[in-house]
N, C-alpha and C positions, 0 to 999 in steps of 0.2 A: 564325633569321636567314638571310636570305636570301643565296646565291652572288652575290660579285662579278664582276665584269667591266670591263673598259676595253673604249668601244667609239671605232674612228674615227666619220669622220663619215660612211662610209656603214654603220658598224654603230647609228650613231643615227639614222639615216635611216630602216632597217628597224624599228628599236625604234619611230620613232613611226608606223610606216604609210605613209610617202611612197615607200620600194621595198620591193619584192616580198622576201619571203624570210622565215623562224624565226628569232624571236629564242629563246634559253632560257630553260625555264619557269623563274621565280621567281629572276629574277638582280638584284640589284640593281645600276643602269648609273651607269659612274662615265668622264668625259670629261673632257680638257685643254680650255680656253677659248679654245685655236688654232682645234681642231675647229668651233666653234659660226660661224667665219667660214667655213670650209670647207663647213659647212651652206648657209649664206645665199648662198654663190657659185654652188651647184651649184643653190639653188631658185629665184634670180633668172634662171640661165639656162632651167631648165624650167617657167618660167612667163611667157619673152618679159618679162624687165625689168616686170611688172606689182608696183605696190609694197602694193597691198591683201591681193594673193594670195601675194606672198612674207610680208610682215609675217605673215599669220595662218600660214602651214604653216610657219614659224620658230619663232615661238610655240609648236606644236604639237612640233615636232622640239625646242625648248632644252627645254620642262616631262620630255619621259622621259628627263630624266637626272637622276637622285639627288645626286650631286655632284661641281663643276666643281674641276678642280685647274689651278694658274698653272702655262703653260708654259712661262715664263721660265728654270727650272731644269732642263730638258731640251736647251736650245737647242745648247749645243757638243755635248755628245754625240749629238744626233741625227745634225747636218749630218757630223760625223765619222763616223759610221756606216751613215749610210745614202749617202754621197758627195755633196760640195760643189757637182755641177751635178743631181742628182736634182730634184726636183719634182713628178712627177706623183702620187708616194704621202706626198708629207713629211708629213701627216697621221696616215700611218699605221704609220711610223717614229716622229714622235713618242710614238704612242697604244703603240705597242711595247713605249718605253723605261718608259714610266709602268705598263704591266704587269708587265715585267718587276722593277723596284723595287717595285711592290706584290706581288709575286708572287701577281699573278692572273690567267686565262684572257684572252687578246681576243678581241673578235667586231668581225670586222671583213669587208668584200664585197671586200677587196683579194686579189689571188692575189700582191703584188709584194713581200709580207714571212712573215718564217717565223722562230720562235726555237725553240733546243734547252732554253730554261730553260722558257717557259713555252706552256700548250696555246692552240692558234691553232682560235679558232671561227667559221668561215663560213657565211653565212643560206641557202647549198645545201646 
């Protein structure tokens, strides 16, 4: 059985090939269905709002993940822990908290989170 992982969205990003970076061999990827909009936001802008070219490398980025888990149930405890005006990484604060309750590794391209429960894996 393969190692799990929670990845944000730019560790599923790397996972499907749209950025540069190692993913780990034989992990199986497991993501919140916040991330999947966090996907599509960041490929709309690197593809100039084209919706042929976002649709297909969407498609590509939602298929490498094994299984999507509701981020409804993270929601207070994210915004309380990562702070009420944050933003730039709530992605990867969410993807955190869902490692951390599954206690398993993240991979994630963020440097803006870090846990002492669980191992933080970056595609550098």
């Amino acid at each position: 059985m393969p190692r799990s992982v929670v990845c944000d969205a730019g560790g599923v990003l790397v996972a499907a090939g749209a950025l540069e970076g190692t993913l780990p061999a034989d992990v199986e990827i497991l993501a919140l269905d916040w991330t999947a909009i966090t996907v599509g936001r960041f490929l709309a802008v690197r593809y100039g709002g084209n919706p042929a070219r976002v649709r297909a490398e969407l498609g590509l980025a939602l298929t490498a993940v094994d299984e999507w888990f509701p981020v409804r149930t993270l929601v207070a405890d994210t915004l309380e822990r990562s702070g009420l005006e944050e933003d730039d990484a709530l992605d990867s604060w969410f993807a955190l908290l869902l490692a951390e309750q599954l206690d398993v590794a993240l991979f994630t391209a963020s440097d803006e989170v870090d846990s002492a429960r669980v191992q933080i894996i970056r595609p550098w």
